[in-house]
PDB file with one MODEL, atoms N, CA, C and O in Angstrom:
MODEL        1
ATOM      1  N   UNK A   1      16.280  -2.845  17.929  1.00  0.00           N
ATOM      2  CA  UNK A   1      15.769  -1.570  17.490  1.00  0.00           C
ATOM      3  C   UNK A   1      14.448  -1.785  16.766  1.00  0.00           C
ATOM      4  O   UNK A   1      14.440  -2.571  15.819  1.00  0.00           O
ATOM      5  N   UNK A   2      13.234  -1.105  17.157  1.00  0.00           N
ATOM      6  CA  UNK A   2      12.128  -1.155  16.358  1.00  0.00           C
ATOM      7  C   UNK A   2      12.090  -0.013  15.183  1.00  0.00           C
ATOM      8  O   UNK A   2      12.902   0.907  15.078  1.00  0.00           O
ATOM      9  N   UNK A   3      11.410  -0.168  14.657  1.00  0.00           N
ATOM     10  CA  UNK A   3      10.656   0.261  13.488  1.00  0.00           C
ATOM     11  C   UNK A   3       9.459   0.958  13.855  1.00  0.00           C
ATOM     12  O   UNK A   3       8.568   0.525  14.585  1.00  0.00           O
ATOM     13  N   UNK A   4       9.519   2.207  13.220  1.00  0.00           N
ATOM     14  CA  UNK A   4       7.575   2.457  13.659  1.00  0.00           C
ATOM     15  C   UNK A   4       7.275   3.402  12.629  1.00  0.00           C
ATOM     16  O   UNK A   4       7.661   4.549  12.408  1.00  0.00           O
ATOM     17  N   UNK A   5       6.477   2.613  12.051  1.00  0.00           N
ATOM     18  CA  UNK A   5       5.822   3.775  11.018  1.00  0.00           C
ATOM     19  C   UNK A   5       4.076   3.942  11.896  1.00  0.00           C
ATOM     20  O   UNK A   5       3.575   3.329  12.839  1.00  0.00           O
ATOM     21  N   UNK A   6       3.574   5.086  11.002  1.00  0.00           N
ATOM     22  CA  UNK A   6       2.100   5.166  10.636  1.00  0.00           C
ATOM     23  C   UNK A   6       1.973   4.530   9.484  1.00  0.00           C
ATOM     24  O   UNK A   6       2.495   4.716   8.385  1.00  0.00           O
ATOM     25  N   UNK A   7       0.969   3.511  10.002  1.00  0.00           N
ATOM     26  CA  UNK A   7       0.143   2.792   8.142  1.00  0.00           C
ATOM     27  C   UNK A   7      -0.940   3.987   7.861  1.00  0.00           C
ATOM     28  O   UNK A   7      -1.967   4.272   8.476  1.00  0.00           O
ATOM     29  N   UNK A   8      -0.456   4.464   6.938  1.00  0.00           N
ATOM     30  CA  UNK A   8      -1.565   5.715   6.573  1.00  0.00           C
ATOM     31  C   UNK A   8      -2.024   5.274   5.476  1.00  0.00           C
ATOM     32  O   UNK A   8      -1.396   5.414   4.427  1.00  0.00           O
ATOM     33  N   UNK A   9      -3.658   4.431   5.570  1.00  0.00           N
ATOM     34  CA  UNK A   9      -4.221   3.788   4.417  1.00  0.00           C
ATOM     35  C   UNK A   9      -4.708   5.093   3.450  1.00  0.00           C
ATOM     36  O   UNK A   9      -4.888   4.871   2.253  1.00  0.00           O
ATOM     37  N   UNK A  10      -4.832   5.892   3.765  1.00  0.00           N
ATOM     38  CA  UNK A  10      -4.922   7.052   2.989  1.00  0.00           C
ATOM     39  C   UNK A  10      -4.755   7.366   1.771  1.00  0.00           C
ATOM     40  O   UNK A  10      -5.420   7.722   0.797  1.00  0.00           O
ATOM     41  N   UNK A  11      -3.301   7.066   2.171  1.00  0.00           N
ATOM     42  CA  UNK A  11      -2.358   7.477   1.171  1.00  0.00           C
ATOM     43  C   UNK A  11      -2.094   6.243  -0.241  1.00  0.00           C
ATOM     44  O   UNK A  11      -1.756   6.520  -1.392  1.00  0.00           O
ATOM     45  N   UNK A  12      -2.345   5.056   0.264  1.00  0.00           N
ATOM     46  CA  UNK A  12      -2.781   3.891  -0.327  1.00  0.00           C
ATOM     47  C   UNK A  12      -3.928   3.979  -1.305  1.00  0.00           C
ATOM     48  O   UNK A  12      -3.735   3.861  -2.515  1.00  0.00           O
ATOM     49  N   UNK A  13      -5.003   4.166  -0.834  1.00  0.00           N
ATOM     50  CA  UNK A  13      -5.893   4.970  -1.539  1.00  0.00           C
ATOM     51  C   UNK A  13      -5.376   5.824  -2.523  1.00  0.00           C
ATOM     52  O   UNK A  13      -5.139   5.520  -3.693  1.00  0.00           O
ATOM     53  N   UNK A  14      -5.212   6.929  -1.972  1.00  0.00           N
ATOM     54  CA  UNK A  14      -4.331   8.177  -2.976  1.00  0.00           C
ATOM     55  C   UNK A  14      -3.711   7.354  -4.325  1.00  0.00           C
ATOM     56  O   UNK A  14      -4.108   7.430  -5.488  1.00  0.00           O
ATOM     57  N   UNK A  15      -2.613   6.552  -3.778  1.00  0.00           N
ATOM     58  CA  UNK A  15      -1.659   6.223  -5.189  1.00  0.00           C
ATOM     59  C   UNK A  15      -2.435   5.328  -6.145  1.00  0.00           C
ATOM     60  O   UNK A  15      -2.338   5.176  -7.363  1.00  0.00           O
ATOM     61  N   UNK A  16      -3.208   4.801  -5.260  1.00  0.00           N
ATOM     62  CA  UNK A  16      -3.924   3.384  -6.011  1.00  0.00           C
ATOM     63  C   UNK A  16      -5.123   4.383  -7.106  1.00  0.00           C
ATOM     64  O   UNK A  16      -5.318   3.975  -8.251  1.00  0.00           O
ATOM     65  N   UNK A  17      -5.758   5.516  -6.662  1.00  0.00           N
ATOM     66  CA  UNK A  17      -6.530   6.244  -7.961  1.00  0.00           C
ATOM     67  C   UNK A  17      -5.995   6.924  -8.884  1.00  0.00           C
ATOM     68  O   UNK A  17      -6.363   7.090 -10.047  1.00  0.00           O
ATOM     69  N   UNK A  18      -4.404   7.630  -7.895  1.00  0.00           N
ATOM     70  CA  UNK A  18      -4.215   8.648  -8.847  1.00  0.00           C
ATOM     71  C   UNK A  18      -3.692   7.449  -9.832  1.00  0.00           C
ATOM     72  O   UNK A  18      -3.432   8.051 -10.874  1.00  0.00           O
ATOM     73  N   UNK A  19      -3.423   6.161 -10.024  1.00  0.00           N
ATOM     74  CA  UNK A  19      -2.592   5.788 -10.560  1.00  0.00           C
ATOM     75  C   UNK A  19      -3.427   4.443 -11.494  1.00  0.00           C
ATOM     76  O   UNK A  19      -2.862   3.525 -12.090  1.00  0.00           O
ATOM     77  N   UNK A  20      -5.385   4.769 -11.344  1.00  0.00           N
ATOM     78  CA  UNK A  20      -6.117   4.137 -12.305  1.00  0.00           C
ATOM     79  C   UNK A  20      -5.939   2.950 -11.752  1.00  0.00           C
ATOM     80  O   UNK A  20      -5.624   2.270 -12.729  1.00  0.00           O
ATOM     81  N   UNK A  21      -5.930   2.058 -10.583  1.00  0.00           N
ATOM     82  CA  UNK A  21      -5.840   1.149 -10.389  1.00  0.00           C
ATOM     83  C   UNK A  21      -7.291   0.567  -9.441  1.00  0.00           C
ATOM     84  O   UNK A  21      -7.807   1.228  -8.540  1.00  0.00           O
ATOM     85  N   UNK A  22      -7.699  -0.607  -9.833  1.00  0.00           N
ATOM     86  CA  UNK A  22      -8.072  -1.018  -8.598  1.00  0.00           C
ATOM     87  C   UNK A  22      -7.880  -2.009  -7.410  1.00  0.00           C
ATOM     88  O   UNK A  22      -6.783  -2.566  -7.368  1.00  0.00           O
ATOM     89  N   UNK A  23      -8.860  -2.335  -6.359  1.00  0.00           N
ATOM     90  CA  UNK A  23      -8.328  -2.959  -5.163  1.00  0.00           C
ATOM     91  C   UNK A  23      -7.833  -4.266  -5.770  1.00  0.00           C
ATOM     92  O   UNK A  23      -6.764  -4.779  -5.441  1.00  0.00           O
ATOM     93  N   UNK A  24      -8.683  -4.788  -6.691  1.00  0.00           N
ATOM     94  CA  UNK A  24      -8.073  -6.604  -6.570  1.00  0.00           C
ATOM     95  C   UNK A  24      -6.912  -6.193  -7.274  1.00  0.00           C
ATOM     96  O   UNK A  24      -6.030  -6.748  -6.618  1.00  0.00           O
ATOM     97  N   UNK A  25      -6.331  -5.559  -8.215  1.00  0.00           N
ATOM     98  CA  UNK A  25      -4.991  -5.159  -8.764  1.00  0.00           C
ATOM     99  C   UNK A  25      -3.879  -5.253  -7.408  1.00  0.00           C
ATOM    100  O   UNK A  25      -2.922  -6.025  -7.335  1.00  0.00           O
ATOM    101  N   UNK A  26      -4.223  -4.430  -6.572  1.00  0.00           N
ATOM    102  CA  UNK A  26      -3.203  -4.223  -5.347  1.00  0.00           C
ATOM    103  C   UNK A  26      -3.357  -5.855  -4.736  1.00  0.00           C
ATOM    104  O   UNK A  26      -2.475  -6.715  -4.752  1.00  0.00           O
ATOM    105  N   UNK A  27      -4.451  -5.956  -4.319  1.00  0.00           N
ATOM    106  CA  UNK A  27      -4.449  -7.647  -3.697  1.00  0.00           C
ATOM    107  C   UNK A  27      -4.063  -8.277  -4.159  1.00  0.00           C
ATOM    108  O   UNK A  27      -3.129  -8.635  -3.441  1.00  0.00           O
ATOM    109  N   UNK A  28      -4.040  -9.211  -5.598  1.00  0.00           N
ATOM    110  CA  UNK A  28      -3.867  -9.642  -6.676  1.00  0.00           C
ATOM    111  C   UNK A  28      -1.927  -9.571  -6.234  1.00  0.00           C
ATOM    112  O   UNK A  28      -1.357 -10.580  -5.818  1.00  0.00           O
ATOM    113  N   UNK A  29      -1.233  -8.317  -6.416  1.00  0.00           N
ATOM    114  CA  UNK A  29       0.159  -8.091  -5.810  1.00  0.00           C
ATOM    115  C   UNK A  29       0.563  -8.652  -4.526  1.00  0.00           C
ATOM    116  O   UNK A  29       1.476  -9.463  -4.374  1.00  0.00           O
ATOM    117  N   UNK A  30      -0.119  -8.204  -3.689  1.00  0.00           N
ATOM    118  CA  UNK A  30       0.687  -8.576  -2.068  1.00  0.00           C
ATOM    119  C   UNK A  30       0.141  -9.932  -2.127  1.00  0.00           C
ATOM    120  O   UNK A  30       0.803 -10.499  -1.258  1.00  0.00           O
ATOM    121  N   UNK A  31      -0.823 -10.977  -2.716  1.00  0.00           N
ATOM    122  CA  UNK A  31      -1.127 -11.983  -2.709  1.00  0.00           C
ATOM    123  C   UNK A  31      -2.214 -12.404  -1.828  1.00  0.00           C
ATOM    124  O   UNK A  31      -2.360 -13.581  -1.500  1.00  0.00           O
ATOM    125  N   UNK A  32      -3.158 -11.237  -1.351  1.00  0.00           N
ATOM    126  CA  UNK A  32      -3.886 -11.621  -0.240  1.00  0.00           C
ATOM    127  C   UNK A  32      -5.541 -11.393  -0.646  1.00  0.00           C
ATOM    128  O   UNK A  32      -5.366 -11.089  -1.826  1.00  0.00           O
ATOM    129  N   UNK A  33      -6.538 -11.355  -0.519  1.00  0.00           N
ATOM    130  CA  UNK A  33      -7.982 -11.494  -0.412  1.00  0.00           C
ATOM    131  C   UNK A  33      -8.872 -10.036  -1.005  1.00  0.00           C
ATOM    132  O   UNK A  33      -8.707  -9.088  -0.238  1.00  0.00           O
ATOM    133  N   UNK A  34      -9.244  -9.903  -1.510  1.00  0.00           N
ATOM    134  CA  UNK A  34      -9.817  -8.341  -1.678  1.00  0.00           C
ATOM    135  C   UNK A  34     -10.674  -7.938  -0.469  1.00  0.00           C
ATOM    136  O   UNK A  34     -10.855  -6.721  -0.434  1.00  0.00           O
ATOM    137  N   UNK A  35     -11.349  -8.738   0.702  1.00  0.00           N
ATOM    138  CA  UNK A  35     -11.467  -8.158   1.146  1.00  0.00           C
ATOM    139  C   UNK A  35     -10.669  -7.677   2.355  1.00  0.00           C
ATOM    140  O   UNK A  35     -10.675  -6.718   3.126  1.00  0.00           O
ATOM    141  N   UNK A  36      -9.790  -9.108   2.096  1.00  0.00           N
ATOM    142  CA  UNK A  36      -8.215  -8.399   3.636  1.00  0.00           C
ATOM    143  C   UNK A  36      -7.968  -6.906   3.224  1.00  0.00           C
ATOM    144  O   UNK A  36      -8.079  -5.898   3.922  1.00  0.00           O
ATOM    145  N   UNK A  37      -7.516  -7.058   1.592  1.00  0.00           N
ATOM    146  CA  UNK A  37      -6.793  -5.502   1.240  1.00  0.00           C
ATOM    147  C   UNK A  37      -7.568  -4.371   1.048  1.00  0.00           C
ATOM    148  O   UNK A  37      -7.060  -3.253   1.130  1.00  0.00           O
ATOM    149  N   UNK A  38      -8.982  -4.570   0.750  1.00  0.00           N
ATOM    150  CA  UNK A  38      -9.852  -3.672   1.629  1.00  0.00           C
ATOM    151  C   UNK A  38     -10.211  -2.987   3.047  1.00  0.00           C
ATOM    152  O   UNK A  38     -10.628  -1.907   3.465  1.00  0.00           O
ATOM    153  N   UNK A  39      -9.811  -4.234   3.539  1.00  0.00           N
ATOM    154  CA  UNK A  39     -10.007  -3.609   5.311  1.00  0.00           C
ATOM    155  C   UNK A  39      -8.677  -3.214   5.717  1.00  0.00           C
ATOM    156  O   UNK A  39      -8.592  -2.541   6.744  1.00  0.00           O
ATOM    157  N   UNK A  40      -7.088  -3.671   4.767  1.00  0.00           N
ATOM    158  CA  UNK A  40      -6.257  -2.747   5.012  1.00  0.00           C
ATOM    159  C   UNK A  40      -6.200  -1.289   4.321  1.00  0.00           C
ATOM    160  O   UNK A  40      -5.610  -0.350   4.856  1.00  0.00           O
ATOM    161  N   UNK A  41      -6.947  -1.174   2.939  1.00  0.00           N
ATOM    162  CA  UNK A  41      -6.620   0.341   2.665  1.00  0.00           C
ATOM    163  C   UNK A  41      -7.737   0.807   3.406  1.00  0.00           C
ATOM    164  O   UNK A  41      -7.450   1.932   3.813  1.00  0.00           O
ATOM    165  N   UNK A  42      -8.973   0.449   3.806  1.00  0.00           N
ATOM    166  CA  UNK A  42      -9.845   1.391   5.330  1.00  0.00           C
ATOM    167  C   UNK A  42      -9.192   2.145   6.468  1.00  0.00           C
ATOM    168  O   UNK A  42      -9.370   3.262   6.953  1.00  0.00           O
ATOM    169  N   UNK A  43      -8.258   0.999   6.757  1.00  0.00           N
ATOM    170  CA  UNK A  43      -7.765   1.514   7.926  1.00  0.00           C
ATOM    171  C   UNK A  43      -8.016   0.527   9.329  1.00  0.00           C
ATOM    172  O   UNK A  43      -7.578   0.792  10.448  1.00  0.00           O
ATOM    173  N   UNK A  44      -8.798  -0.616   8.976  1.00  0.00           N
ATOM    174  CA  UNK A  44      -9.271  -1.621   9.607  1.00  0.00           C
ATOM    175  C   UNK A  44      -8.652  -2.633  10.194  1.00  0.00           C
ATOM    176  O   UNK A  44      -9.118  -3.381  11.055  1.00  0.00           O
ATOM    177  N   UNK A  45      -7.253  -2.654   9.566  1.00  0.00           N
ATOM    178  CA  UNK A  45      -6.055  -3.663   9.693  1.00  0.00           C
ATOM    179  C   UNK A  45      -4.849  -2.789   9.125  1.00  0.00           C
ATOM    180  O   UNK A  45      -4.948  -1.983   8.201  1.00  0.00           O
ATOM    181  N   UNK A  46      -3.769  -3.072   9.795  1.00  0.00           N
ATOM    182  CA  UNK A  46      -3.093  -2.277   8.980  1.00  0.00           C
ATOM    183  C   UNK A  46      -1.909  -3.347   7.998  1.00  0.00           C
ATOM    184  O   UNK A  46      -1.757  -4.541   8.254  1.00  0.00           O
ATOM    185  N   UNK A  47      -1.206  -2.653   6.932  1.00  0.00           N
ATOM    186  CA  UNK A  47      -0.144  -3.002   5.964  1.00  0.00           C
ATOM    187  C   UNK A  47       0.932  -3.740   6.856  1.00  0.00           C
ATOM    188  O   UNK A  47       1.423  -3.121   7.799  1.00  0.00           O
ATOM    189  N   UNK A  48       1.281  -4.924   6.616  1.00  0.00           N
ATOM    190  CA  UNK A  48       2.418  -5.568   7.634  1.00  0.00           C
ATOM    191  C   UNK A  48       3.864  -4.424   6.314  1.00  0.00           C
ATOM    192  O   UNK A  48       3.805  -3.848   5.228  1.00  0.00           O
ATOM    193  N   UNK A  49       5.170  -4.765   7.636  1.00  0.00           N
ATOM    194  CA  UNK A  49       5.911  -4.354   6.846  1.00  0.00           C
ATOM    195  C   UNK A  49       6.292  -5.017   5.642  1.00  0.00           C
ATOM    196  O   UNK A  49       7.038  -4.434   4.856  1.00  0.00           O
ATOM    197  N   UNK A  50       5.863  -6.183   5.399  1.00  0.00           N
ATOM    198  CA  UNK A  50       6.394  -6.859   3.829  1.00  0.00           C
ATOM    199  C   UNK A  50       5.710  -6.286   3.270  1.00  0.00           C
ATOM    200  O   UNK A  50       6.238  -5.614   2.384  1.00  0.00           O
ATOM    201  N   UNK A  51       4.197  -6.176   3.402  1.00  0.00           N
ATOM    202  CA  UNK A  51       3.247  -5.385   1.995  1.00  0.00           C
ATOM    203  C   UNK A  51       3.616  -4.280   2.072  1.00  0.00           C
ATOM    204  O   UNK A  51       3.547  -3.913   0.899  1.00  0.00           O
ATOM    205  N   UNK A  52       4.127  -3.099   2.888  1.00  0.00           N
ATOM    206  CA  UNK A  52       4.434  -1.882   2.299  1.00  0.00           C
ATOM    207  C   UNK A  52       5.622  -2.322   1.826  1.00  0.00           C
ATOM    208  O   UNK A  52       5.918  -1.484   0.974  1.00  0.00           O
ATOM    209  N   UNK A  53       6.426  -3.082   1.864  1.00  0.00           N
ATOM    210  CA  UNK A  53       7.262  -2.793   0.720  1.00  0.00           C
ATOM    211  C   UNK A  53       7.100  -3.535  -0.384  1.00  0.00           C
ATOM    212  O   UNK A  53       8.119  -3.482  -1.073  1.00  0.00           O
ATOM    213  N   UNK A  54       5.900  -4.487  -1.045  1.00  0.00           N
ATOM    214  CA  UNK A  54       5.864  -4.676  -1.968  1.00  0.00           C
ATOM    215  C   UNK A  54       4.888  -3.589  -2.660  1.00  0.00           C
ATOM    216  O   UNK A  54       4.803  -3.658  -3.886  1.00  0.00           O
ATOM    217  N   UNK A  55       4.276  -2.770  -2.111  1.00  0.00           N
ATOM    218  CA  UNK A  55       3.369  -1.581  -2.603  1.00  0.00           C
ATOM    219  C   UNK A  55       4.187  -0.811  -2.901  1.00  0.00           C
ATOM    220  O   UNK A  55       3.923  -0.286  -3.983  1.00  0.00           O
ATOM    221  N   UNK A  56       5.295  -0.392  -2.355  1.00  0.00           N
ATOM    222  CA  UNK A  56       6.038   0.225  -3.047  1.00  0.00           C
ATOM    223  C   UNK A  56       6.766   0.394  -3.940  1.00  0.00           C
ATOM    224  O   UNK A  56       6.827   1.356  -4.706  1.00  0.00           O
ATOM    225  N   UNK A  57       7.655  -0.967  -3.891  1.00  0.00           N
ATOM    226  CA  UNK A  57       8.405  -1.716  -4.991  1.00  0.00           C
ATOM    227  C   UNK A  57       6.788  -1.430  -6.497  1.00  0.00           C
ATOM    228  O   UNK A  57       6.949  -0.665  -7.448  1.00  0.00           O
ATOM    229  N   UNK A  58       5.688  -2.107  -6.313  1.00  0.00           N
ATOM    230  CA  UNK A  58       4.927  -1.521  -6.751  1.00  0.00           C
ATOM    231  C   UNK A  58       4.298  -0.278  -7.773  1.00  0.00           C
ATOM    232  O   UNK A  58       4.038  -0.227  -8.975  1.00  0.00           O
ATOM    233  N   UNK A  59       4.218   0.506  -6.846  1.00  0.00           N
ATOM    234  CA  UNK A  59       4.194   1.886  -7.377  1.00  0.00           C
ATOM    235  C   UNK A  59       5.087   2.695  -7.826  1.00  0.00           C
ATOM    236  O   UNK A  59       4.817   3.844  -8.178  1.00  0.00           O
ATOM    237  N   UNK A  60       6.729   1.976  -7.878  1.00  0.00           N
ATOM    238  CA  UNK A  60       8.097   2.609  -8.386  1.00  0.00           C
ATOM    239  C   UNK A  60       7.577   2.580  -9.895  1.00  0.00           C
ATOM    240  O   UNK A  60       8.047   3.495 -10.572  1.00  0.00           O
ATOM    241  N   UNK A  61       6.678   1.692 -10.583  1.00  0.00           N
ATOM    242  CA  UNK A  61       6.892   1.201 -11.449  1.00  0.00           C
ATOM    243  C   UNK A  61       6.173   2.752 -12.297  1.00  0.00           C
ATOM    244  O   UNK A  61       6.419   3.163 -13.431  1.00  0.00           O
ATOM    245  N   UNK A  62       5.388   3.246 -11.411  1.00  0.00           N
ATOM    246  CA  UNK A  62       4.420   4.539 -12.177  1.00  0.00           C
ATOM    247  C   UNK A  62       5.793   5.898 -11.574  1.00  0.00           C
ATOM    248  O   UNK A  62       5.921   6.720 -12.482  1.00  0.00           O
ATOM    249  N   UNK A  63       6.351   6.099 -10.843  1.00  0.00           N
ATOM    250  CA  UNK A  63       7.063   6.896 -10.314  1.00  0.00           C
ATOM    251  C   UNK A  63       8.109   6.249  -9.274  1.00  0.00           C
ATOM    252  O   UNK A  63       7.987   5.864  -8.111  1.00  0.00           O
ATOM    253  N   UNK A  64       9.178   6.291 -10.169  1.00  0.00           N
ATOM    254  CA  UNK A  64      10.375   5.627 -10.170  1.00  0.00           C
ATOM    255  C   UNK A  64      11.076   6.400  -8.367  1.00  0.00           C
ATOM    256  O   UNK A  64      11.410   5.456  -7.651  1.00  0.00           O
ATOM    257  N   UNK A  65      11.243   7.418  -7.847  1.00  0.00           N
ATOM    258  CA  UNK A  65      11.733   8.534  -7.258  1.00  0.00           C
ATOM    259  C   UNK A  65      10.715   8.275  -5.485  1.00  0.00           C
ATOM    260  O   UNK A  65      11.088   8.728  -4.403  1.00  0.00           O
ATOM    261  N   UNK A  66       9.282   7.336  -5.763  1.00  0.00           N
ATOM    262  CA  UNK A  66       8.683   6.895  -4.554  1.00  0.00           C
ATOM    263  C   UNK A  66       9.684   6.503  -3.200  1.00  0.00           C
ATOM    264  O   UNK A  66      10.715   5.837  -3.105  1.00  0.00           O
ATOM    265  N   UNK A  67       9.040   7.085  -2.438  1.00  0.00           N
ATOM    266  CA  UNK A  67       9.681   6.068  -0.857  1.00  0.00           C
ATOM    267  C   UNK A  67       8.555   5.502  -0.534  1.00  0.00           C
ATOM    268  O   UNK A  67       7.446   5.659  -1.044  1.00  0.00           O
ATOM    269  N   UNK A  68       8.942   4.709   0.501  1.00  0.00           N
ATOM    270  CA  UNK A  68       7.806   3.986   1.337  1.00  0.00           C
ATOM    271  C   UNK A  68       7.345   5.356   2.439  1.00  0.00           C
ATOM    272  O   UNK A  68       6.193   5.632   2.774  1.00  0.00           O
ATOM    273  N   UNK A  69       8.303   5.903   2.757  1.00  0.00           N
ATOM    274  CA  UNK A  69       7.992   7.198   3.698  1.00  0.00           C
ATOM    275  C   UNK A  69       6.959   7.618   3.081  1.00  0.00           C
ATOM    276  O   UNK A  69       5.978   7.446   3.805  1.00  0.00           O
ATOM    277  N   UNK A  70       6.681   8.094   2.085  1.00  0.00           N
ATOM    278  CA  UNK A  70       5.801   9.177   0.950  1.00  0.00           C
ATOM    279  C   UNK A  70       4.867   8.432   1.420  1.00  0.00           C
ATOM    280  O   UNK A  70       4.126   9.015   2.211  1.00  0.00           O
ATOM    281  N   UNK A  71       4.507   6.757   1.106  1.00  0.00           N
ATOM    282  CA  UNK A  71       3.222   6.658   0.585  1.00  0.00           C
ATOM    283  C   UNK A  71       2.931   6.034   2.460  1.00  0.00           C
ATOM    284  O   UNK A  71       1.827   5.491   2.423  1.00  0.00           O
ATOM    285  N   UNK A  72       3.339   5.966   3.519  1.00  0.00           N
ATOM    286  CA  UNK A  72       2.952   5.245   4.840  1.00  0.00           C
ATOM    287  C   UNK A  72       3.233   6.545   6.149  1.00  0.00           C
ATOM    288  O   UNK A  72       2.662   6.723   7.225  1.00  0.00           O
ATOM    289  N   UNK A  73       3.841   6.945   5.787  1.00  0.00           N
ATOM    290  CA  UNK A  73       3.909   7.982   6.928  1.00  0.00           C
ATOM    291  C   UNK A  73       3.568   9.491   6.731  1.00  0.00           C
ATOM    292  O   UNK A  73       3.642  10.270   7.682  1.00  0.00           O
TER     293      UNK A  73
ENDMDL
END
C-alpha cells in the first residue's frame, strides 16, 4: 500500500513564520543543509516522509493538536 501525500512547501513556510522561526532553525532539526531545506520549503525538492514527520513532531511543540495532514496536504 502506498502513501501519497502533497508536499505543500507552503504551508512549511506558513508554520515556520507564523511561529518566528527561521530556515537554519528547521534545518538545524531534520539535520540537513540550509540550502537543501531551502530548496525543500521552495518547492524545489520535496520533504521525504521522515522530515515531515520530524516537522511535525516539531511544530507540536508551538500547537500541541497539529497533524501532519494540516501542515503537507
Amino acid at each position: 500500500m502506498q502513501i501519497t501525500t502533497i508536499n505543500n512547501p507552503n504551508k512549511v513556510l506558513g508554520y515556520r513564520k507564523m511561529y518566528k522561526l527561521n530556515q537554519s532553525v528547521l534545518a538545524k532539526e531534520l539535520n540537513i543543509g540550509l540550502n537543501t531545506y531551502s530548496f525543500k520549503e521552495n518547492g524545489k525538492t520535496e520533504f521525504t516522509l521522515s522530515e515531515m514527520r520530524k516537522l511535525t513532531l516539531f511544530f507540536k511543540q508551538y500547537n500541541p493538536n497539529l497533524t501532519m495532514d494540516e501542515i503537507f496536504l
